[in-house]
C-alpha positions as CSV (number, residue, x, y, z in Angstrom):
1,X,-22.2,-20.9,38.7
2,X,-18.9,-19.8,37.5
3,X,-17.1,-21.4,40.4
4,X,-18.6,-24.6,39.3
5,X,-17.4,-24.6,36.2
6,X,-14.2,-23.6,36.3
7,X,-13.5,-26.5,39.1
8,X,-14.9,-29.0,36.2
9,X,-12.6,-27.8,33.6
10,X,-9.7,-27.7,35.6
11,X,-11.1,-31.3,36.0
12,X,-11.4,-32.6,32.8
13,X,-8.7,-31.1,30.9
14,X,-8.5,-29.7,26.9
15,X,-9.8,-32.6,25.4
16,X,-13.1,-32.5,26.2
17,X,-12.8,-28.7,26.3
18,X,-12.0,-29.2,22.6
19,X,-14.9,-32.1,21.5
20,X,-17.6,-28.8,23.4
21,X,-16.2,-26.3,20.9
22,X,-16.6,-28.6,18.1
23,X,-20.3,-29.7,19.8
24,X,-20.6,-25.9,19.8
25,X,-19.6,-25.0,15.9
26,X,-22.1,-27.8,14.9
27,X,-25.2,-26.0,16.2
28,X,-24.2,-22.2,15.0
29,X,-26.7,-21.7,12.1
30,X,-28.1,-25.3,12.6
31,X,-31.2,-24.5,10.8
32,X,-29.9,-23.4,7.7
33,X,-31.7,-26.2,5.5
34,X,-35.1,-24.7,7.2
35,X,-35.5,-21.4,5.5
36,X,-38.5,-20.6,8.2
37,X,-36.7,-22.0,11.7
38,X,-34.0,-20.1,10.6
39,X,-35.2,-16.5,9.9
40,X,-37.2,-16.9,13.4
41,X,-34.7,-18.4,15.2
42,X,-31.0,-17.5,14.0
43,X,-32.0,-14.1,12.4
44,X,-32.6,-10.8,13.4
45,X,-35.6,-8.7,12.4
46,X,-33.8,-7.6,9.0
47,X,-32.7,-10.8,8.2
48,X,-28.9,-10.9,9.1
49,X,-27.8,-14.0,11.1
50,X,-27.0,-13.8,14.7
51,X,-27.1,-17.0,16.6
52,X,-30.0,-18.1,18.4
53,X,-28.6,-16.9,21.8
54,X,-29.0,-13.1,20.4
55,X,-32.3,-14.0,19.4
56,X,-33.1,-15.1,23.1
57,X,-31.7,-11.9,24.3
58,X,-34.3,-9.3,22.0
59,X,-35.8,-6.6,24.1
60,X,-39.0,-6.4,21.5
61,X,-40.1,-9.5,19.9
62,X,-42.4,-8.4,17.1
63,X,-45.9,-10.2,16.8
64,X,-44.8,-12.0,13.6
65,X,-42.0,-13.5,15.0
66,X,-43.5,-14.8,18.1
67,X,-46.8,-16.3,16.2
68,X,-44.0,-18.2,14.0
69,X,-41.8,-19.4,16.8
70,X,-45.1,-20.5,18.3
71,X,-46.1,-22.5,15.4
72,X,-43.0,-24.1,15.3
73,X,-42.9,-25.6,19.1
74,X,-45.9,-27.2,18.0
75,X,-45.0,-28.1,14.1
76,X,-41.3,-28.3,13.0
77,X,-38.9,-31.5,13.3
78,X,-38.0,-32.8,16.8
79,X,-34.5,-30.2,17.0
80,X,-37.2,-27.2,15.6
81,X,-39.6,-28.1,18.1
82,X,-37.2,-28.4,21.3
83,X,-35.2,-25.0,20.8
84,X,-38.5,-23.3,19.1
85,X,-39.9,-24.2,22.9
86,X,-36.4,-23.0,24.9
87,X,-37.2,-19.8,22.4
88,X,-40.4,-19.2,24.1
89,X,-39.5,-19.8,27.7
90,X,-36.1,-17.4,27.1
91,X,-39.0,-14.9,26.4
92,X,-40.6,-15.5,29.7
93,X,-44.1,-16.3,27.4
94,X,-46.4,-18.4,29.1
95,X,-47.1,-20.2,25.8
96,X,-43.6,-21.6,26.5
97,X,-45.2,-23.9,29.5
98,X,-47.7,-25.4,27.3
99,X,-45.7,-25.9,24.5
100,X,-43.1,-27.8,27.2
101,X,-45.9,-30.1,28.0
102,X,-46.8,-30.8,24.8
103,X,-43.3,-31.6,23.6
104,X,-42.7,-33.8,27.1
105,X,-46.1,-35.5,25.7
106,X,-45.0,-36.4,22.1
107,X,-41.7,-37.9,23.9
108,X,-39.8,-36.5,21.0
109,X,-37.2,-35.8,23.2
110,X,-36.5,-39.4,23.8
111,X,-35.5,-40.2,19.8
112,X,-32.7,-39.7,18.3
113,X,-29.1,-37.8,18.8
114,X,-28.9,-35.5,21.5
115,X,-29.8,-31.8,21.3
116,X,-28.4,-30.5,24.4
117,X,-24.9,-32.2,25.2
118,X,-23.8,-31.4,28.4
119,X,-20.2,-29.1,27.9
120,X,-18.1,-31.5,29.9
121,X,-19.3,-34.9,30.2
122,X,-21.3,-35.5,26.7
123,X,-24.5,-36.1,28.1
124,X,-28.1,-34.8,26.8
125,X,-29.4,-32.4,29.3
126,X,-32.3,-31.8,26.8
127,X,-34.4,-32.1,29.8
128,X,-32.9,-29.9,32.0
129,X,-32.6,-27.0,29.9
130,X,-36.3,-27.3,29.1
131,X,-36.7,-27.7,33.1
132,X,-34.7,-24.7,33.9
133,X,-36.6,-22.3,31.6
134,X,-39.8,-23.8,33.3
135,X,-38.9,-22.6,36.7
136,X,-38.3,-18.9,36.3
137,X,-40.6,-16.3,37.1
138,X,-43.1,-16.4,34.1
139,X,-46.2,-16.2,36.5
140,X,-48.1,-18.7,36.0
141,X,-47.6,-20.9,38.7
142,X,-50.8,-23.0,38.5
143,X,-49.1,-24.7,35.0
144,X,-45.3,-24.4,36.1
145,X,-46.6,-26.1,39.5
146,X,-47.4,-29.6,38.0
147,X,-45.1,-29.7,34.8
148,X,-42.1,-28.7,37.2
149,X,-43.0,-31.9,39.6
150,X,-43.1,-33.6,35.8
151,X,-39.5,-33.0,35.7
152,X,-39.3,-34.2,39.2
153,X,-40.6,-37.1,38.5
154,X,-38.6,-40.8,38.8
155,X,-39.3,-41.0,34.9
156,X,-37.8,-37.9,34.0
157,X,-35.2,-37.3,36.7
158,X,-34.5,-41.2,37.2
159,X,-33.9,-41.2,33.7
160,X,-32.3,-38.4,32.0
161,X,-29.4,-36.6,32.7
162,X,-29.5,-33.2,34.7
163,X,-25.8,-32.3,35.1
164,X,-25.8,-28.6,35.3
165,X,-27.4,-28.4,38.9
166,X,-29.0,-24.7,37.2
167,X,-32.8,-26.5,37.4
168,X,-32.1,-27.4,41.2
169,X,-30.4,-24.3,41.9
170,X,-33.5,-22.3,40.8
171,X,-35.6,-23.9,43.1
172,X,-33.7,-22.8,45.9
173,X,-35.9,-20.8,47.8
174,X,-35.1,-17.0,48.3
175,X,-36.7,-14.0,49.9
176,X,-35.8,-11.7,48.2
177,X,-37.0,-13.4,45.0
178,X,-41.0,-14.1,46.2
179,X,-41.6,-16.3,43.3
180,X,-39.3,-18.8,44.2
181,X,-41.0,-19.4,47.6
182,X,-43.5,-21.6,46.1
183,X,-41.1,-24.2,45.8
184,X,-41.0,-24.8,49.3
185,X,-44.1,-26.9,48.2
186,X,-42.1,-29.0,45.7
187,X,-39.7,-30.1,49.0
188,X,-41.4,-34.1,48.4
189,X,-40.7,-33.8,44.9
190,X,-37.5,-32.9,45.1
191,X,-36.2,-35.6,47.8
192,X,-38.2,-38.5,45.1
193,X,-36.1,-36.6,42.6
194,X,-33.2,-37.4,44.8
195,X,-34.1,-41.3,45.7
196,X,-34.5,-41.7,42.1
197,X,-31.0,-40.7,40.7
198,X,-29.9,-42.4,44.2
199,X,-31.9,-45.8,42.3
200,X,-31.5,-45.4,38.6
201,X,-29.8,-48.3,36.6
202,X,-29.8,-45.7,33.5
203,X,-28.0,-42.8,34.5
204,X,-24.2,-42.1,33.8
205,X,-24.0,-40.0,37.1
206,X,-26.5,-41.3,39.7
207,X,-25.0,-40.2,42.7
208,X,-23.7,-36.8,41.2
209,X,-27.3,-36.1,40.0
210,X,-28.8,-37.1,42.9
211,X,-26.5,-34.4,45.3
212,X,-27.6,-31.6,43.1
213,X,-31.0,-31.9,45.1
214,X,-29.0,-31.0,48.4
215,X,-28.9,-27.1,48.1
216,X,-32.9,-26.8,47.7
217,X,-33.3,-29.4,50.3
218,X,-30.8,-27.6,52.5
219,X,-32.6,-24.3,52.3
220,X,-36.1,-26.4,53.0
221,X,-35.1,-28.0,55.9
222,X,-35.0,-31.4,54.4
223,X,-31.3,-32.4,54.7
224,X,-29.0,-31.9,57.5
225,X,-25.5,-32.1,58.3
226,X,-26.0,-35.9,58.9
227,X,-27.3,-36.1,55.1
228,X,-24.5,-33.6,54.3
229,X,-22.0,-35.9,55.5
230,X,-23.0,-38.5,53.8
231,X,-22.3,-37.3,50.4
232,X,-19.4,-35.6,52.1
233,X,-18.0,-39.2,52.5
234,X,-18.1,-40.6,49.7
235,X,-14.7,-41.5,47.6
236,X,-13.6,-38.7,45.2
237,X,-15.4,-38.7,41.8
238,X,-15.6,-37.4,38.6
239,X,-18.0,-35.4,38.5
240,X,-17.5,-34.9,42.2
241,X,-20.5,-35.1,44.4
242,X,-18.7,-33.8,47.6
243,X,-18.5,-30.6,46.0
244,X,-22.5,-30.3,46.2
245,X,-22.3,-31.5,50.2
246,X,-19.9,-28.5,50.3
247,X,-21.6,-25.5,47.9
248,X,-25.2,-26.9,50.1
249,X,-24.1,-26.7,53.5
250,X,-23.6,-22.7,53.7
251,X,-27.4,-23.2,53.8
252,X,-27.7,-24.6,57.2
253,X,-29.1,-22.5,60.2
254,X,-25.4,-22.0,61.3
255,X,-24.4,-20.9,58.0
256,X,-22.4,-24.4,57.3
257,X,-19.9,-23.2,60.1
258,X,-19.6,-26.5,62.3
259,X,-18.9,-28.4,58.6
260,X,-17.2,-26.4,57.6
261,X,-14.6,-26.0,60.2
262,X,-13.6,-30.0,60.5
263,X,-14.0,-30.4,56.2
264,X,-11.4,-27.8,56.2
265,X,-9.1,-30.1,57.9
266,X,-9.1,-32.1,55.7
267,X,-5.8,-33.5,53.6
268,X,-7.2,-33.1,50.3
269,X,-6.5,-29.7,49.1
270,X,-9.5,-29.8,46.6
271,X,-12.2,-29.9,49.4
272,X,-10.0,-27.4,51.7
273,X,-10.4,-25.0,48.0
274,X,-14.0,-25.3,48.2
275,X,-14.3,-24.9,51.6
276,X,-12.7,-21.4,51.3
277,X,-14.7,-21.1,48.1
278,X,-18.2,-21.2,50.1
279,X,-17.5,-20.9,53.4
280,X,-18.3,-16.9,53.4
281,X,-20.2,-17.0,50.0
């Protein structure tokens, strides 16, 4: 969300603003040495480079292309296999979900450099990208059900940074968006998810991570404003875990109002920010 990240780069300041840019000019035309990954992945249809993100965007992806891209989520190095599969679930193709399990299988993902560092705080959110793909509306629920409780999972979500909060934002559940009310059903996932960060001895950011599972469980039911306020407690943090108690509780029955009207008393003028920031979101 943009209010997110403005708040964390306000945060963090122009160094590691700078270090994402470079992160950023590394990848632009990183398949260069891979004649094939990059004609499917970088280049248009007559051959003239345009990033991978305006390959994500084509309205009409021709038979050709797709079979290639497809061969190479199952075929090409460990970085040609990861964004080959983010390729396929940016197309909304439900070959994308079982090429996601098959790469989560081969545990590719877990060798080597990263090939998703997170724009602020350096960490691989590999996973999460792959897990936020997973969760939009490519209808097929019966294979997104069980690989998205795979990303769930304490091995997965105990272990690997999700620092974005996009993955668990997606599975908030909506009405006016019918696919995401399947989630409701991942609710006991999502609090394991939670207890896991909340446990993990590997994770940069447990307790961040872990409060990116209170706007879902919010919107479920699952956490109160006693859980609220516990996050809500805790001492001021980079990155900040109270904001997630604050951006979750305008999903309570009452909107977040009793919360919000005592957090907005309080002397920090960071949290009285945010409070104005959601409070009539």
């Amino acid at each position: 969300m943009k209010e997110d990240a403005f708040l964390a780069f306000k945060v963090v300041g122009i160094r590691n603003l700078r270090d994402f840019i470079i992160s950023l000019q590394a990848v632009t035309k990183m398949f260069e040495s891979f004649p094939e990954a990059y004609k499917l992945l970088e280049c248009d249809d007559d051959g003239n480079y345009v990033g991978i993100d305006q390959v994500w965007d084509m309205e009409q992806i021709s038979p050709q292309r797709l079979r290639g891209v497809i061969h190479l989520a199952y075929n090409g190095s460990r970085e040609i296999r990861f964004y080959s599969t983010l390729t396929l679930l940016e197309w909304y193709e439900p070959v994308g979900l079982e090429a996601c399990q098959s790469l989560l299988d081969s545990q590719l993902l877990d060798e080597g450099p990263a090939l998703f560092p997170h724009r602020l705080w350096g960490e691989d959110c590999a996973y999460e990208e792959l897990a936020f793909r997973v969760v939009r509306p490519i209808d097929d629920w019966e294979i997104q059900k069980p690989l998205i409780r795979r990303f769930l999972s304490p091995e997965i979500y105990g272990k690997h940074a999700f620092l974005e909060g996009s993955f668990k934002r997606m599975l908030i559940p909506r009405k006016e968006r019918p696919h995401t009310l399947h989630f409701q059903t991942l609710a006991g996932d999502i609090l394991s998810a939670m207890q896991a960060a909340l446990d993990s001895k590997e994770l940069q950011y447990p307790v961040f991570q872990a409060s990116l599972c209170l706007r879902p469980l919010v919107a479920m039911g699952k956490v109160d404003h006693e859980g609220l306020e516990s996050f809500f407690n805790l001492p001021p943090q980079q990155p900040d875990p109270r904001f997630e108690a604050v951006s979750a509780a305008r999903f309570l029955p009452d909107g977040g109002k009793a919360l919000y009207d005592r957090w907005e008393k309080s002397s920090d003028p960071e949290v009285q920010e945010w409070v104005r920031m959601f409070r009539n979101h």
